[in-house]
N, C-alpha and C positions, 0 to 999 in steps of 0.2 A: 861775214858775221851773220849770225841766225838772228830768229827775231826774240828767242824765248832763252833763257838758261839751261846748261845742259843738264842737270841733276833734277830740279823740280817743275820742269816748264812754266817759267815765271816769264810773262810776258816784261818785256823789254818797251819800256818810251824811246823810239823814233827822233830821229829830228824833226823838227816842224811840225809831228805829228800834232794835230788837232786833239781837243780832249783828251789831253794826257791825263787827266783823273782817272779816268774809264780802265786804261791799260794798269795806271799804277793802284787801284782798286784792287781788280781782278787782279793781282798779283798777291796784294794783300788777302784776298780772300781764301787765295788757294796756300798760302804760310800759314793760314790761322787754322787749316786742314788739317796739312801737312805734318806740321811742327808738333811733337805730341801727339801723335795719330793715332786718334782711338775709334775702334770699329764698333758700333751699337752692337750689331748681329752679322750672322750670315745667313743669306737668306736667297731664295728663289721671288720672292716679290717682295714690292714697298710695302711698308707699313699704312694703315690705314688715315693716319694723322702723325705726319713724319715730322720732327723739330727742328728749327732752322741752325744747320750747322751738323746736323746728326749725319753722319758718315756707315755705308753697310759693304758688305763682302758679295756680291751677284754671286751666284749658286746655280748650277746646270740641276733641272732645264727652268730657264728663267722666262717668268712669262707675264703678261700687263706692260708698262710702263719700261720692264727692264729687258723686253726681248733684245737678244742680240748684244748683251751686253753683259755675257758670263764671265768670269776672271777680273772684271773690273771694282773700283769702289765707284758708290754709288754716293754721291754729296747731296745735299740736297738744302740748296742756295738759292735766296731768294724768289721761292714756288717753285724752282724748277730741280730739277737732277741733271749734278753736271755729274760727267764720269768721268775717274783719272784710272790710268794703266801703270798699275805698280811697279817699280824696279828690283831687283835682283840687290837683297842685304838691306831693303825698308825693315824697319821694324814699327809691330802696332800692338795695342791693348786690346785685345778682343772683351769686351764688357760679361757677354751672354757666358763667357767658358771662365772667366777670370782668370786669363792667362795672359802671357808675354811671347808674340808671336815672331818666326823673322821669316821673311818673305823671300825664298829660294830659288825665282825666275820660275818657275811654277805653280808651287802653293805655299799657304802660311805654313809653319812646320812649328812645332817646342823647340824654344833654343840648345845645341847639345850641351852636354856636360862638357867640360877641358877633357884633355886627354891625359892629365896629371892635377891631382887636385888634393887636399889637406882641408877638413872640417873640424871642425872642434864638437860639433853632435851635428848627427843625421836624423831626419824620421821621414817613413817612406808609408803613407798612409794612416801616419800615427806622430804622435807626441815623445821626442829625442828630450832626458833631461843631464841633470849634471851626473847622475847614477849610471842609468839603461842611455849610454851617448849615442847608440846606435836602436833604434826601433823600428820594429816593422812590424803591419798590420796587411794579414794578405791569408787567402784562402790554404796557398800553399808559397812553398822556395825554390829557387832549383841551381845548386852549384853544380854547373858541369864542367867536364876537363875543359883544358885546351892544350891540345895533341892529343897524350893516353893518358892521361892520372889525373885525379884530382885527390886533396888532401888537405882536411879542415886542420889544426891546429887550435888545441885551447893552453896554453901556457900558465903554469903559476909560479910564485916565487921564491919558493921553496918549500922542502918536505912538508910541513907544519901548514900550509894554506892549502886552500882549494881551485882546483880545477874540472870543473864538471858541468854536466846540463840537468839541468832540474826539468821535470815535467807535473804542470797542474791543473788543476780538475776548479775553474770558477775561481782564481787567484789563490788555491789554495794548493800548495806541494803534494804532490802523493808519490812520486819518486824520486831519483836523484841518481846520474851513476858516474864517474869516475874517480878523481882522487882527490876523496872527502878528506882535509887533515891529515894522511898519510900516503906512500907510495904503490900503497895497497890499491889496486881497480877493484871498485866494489860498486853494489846495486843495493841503494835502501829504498825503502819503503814506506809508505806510512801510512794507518790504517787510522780510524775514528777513535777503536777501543784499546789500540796495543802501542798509539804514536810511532816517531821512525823507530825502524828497525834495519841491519845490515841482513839483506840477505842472499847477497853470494859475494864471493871477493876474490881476488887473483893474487896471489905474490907476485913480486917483480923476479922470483922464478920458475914462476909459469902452475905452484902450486893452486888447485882451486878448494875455495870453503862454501859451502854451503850452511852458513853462519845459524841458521833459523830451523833448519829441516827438521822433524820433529823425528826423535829416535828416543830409547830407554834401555837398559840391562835392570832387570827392576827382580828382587826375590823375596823372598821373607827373610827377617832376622836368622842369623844362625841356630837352626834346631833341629830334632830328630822325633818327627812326628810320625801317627799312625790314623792317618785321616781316616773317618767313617765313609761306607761308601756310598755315594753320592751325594758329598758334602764338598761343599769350596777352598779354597786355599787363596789367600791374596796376596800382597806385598808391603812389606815393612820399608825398605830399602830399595831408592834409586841409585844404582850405583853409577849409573850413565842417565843425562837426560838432556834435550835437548826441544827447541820449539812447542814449549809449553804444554809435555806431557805430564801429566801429574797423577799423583796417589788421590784416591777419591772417596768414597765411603767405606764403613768398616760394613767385613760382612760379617751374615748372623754369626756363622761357625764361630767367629772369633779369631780368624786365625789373618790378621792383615789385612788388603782394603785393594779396592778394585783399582787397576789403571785403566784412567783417562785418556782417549785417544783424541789430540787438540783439532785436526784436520782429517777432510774425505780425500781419499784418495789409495794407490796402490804401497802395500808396506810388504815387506819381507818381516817374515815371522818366524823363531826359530825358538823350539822347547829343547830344552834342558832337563831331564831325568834321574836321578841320582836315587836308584833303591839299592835298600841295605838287606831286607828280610826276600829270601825267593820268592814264588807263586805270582800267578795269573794275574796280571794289575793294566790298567789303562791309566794317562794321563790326558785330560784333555783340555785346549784353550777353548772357554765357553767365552762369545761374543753376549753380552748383556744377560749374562745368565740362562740362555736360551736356546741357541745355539753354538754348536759344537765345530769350530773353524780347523785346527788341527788337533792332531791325537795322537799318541806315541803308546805303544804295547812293548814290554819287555822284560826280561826278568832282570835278576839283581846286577848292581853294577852302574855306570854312567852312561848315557849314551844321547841321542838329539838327533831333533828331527826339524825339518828348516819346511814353509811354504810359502806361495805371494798370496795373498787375500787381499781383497778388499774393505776397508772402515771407513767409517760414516764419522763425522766429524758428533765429541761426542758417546762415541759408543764406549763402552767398558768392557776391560780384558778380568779372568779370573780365572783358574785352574780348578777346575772336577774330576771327582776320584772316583774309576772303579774300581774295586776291590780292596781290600783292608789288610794292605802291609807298611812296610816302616819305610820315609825317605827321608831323605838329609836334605834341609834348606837350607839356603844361605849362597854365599856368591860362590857362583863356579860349582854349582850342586842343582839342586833344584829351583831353576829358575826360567826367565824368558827376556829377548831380545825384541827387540824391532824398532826397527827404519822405514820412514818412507823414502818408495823410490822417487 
């Protein structure tokens, strides 16, 4: 028979031993350690004014008081430092980390998670509530495979609800994309001045919308003019319009009102010509009155001319005349198209 217990080396009272206090003491002192075992710190030296009972983690390279006595706990009983040599599945409260340590026959380690486990809310640097049950606050994420594939899944519960990822700018939404309320994939948006908006979306057969793009088929009322030459022509009539192009001021001529182009960016632009009387005539798309973006020359008859320019979010479309003969406005005659691409 040994003299100590084999789990926490608890000295044993002896037969006949003398001063059995002494042994059944120091038995008690090292339970009162033990039991509960909480570690002040971990450290490479004593503390300067250490508290009786206060217990530390020795730290390579340990030096003062604690040389030679790295991997050990450091107790510190009655003026002195006793050291105990931990076992393999101790567990302790380390104070300084506030954590819950279990001691691996090497080092302290975080206890694992189970190998199967059920929570009712998680938070992983952050606050889980009865809403958001899962939270995570972290610089980045990283789902990777295991083998070849990985494959996030957001499920909803039918056509009518939603399934999607919202992304925000200071808690506040500025996008959104999968299946907002319908089985439509879509991308909205959402600005300061225009709120959300959908702008692209997919059918569930693979057709694509570009819901917002800004486009127009825009002419003048139906008539049969003889514009002065170098005088304007506008537009009475959107007959297409799309991404908040609009009719804009009336010009002097009188004859219609300039389009508003909502966005910068590359448009396809395509005139439409429609003379009735022969002779020498030009049509041209003047950008702000000023500049002359396309041009179409031709004699009587229908005919169009397509280009890509560029507009300025902002700028205004309007038709100038050279020459002084007769055209037909109106849709599908004298008129103009455009898309951005």
């Amino acid at each position: 028979m040994s003299d100590a217990t084999a789990n926490l080396d608890l000295p044993f009272i002896l037969p006949a031993q003398a001063q059995k206090h002494v042994t059944h003491n120091e038995a008690l002192q090292r339970l009162d350690a033990l039991v509960q075992l909480v570690v002040t710190t971990s450290a490479t030296s004593p503390p300067a004014e250490p508290a009786q009972g206060q217990i530390h983690w020795v730290t390579a390279p340990e030096i003062g008081p604690w040389t030679g006595r790295a991997e050990n706990l450091a107790l510190f009983q009655d003026g002195v430092w006793v050291y105990i040599t931990p076992r393999q599945g101790w567990t302790a409260v380390f104070l300084d980390e506030e954590r819950l340590k279990l001691f691996d026959g090497t080092e302290w380690i975080e206890q694992p998670l189970p190998l199967e486990a059920q929570f009712d809310r998680l938070g992983v640097s952050a606050t889980a509530d009865s809403h958001n049950r899962l939270s995570l606050s972290s610089p980045a994420s990283l789902f990777n495979h295991a083998g070849d594939s990985h494959r996030l899944t957001v499920n909803k519960a039918g056509t009518s609800e939603t399934a999607s990822l919202v992304f925000q700018s200071n808690w506040q939404g500025r996008a959104e994309m999968g299946l907002a309320g319908e089985d439509r994939f879509s991308l909205k948006v959402n600005g300061d001045a225009t709120g959300w908006r959908q702008a692209v979306s997919v059918t569930p057969e693979g057709y694509v919308r570009h819901d917002q793009r800004p486009l127009a088929r825009a002419s003048l009322a139906p008539a049969t003019l003889t514009p002065a030459a170098g005088s304007f022509t506008g537009f009475d009539d959107l007959h297409l319009s799309g991404g908040d192009v609009a009719l804009g001021s009336p010009l002097p001529s009188g004859h219609g009102q300039e389009l508003v182009i909502p966005a910068s960016g590359y448009y396809l632009l395509s005139l439409t010509v429609a003379a009735i009387s022969t002779g020498t005539h030009t049509v041209h798309v003047s950008r702000n009155g000023s500049a002359d973006i396309l041009s179409h020359s031709s004699g009587a008859g229908t005919s169009s001319t397509t280009a890509l320019v560029w507009l300025d979010a902002n700028d205004t479309l309007a038709l100038r005349h050279e020459g002084a003969i007769q055209y037909a406005f109106g849709y599908g005659k004298t008129e103009i198209s455009v898309t951005l691409l």
